[in-house]
N, C-alpha and C positions, 0 to 999 in steps of 0.2 A: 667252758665249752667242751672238754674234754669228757669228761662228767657226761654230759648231754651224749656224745656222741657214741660214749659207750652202754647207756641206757638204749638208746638206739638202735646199736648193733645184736642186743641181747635180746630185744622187740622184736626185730626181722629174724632173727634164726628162730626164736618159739613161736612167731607165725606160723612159718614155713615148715619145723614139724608137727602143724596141731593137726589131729587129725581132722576134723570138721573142716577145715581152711584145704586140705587135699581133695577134701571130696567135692567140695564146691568149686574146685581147677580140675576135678571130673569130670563133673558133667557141666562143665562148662566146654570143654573138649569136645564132647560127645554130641551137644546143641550143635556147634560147630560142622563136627562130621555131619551130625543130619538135614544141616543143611544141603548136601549135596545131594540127598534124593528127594528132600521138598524143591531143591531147586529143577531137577527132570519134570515134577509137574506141571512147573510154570513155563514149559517149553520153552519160545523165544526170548523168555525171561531169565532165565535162568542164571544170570550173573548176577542180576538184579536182585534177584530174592536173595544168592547169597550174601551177597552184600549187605542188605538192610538185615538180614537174620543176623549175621555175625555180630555189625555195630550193635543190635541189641543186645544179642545177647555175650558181647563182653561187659559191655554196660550194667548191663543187671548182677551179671557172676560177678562181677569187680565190686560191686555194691553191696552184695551179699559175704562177700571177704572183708568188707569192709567193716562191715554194720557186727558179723563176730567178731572180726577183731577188736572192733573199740568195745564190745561190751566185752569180752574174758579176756581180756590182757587185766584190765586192774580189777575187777571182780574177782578174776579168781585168785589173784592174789591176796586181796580181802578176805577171800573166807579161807584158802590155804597157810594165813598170817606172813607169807614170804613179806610182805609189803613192810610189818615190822622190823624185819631184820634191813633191810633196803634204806627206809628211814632214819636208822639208827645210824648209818653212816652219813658224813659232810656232806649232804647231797641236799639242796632246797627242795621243794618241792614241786616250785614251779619247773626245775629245771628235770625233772622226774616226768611231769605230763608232757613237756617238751619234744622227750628224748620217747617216750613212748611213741608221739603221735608221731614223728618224725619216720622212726621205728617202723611204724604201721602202714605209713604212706608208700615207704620204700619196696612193703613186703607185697600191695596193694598193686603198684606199680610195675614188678616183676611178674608177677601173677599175670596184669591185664596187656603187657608185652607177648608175655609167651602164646596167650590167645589171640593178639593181633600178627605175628608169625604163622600162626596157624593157619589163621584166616589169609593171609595174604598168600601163601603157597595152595589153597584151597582155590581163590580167585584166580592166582597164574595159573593152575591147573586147566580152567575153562577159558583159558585166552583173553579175560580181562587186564587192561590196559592196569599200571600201576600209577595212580596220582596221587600227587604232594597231599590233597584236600584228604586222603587219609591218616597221613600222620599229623594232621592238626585233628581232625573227628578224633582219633585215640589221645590227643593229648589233652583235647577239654572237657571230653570223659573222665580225665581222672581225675583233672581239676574239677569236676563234679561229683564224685567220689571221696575226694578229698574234703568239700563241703561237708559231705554227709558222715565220714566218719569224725569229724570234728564236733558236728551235731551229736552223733552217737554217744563219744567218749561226756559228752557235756551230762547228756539224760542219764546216762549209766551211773555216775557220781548222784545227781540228782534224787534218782528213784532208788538204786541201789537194786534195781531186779532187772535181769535179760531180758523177761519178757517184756516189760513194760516199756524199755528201753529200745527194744526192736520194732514196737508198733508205733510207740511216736514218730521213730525217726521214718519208717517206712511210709508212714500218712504225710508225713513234711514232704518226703522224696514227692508225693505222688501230685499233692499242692501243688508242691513249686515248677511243675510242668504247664500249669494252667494261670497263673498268677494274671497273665494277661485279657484269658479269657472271662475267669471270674471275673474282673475290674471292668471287663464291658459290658458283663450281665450284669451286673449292678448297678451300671449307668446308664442303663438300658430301661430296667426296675421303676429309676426315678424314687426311690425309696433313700431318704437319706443317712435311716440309721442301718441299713443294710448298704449302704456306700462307704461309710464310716469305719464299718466292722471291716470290709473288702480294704481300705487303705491300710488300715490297723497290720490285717493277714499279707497285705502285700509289703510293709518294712519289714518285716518280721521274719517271713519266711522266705528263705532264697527264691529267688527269681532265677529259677534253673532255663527256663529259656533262653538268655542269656547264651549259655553253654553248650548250645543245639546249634552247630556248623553246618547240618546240611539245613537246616533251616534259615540260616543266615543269608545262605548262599542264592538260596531257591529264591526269597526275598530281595535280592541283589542289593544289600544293604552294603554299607560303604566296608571296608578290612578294619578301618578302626575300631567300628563296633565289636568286632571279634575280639580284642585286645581289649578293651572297656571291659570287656565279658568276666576277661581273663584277671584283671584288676582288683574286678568284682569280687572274684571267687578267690584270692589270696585273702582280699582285706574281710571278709565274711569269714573264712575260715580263724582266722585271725581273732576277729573278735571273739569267736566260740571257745578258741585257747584262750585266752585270758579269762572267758567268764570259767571255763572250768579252773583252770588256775586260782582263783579267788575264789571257789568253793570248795576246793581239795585241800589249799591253804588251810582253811576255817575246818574242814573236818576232821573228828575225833574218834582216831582206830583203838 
């Protein structure tokens, strides 16, 4: 465990200085700020828009911290050989992807904190009221976040290229927002091997709805389901560690 925690800690400080990973807590800042004069144009809206602009866009910047961080944390170590020298010490290497993704979540984490501080003195600012239902909205963000850079770290072993690895995971991201809606266009179709193919895409790829709070809410769907959500998105992450685990195992640097 030790091991793990110190791979970990070595993952969150080279986050936190890469520079790519600063610029994206930029202008993730800067969405932030501009909400405050998109929100003057929606006049008696104006809390309103900051609000759902913010949730977005920490959501997305947290995703984009994410999505580089799982592909250049072990990429670049791949092609700068450090990953040799790492191996060659007591370390498994399950316990290596571990302490990364652990690492990664941490850095992902603080990152999408500092933008909901932001956001939240941004909203006091205009005399919106402060509710509990946002620190759950930022907390099943990152457990979607989380999902996704588990996804990432998986395709980036896989493919072995950034790019390739940031277009999968980004087209997954954009899936798994709809998983619901395709599965009723489909049954809607009457087409059964275009139903097939929809259940297939619906195990497969997260069901990020799931993880959409003010959709929950709007829905007045019971609190459990929020927690189901929440279960969801551990045990899917979960499995995406091991499948990478069992391919980083078997790979030869």
């Amino acid at each position: 465990m030790d091991s793990v925690l110190s791979i970990a800690r070595i993952a969150f400080i080279q986050q936190l200085r890469n520079r790519l990973y600063l610029v994206v807590l930029l202008f993730g800042a800067m969405i932030l700020a501009a909400s405050l004069f998109l929100g003057v144009l929606a006049a008696d809206q104006e809390g309103r828009v900051i609000l759902d602009l913010g949730l977005a866009a920490t959501e997305v910047f947290g995703l984009l911290a994410a999505l580089f961080g799982s592909v250049t944390l072990v990429l670049e170590e791949m092609e700068s050989r450090t990953i040799y020298l790492i191996l060659t010490r007591p370390l498994s290497r399950s316990h290596y992807v571990l302490g990364r993704a652990l690492g990664l979540v941490a850095a992902v984490g603080t990152t999408m904190g500092f933008m909901a501080a932001l956001h939240w003195v941004l909203l006091f600012s205009k005399g919106v009221e402060f509710s509990p239902v946002l620190i759950l909205a930022y907390g099943f963000m990152l457990l979607k976040v989380m999902v996704m850079a588990a996804l990432a770290m998986f395709f980036s072993l896989v493919s072995s290229s950034a790019v390739t690895s940031v277009v999968i995971t980004v087209s997954i991201w954009m899936l798994g927002h709809f998983v619901p809606e395709l599965e009723f266009m489909a049954a809607a179709a009457r087409n059964p091997v275009l139903t097939a193919c929809v259940k297939v895409l619906g195990w497969t790829v997260p069901n990020l709805g799931l993880l959409n709070v003010r959709d929950l809410l709007a829905a007045s769907l019971p609190a459990g389901m929020g927690w189901w959500g929440a279960g969801y998105a551990c045990a899917y992450s979960a499995a995406c560690l091991a499948l990478t685990m069992a391919v980083f195992s078997r790979k030869e640097f």
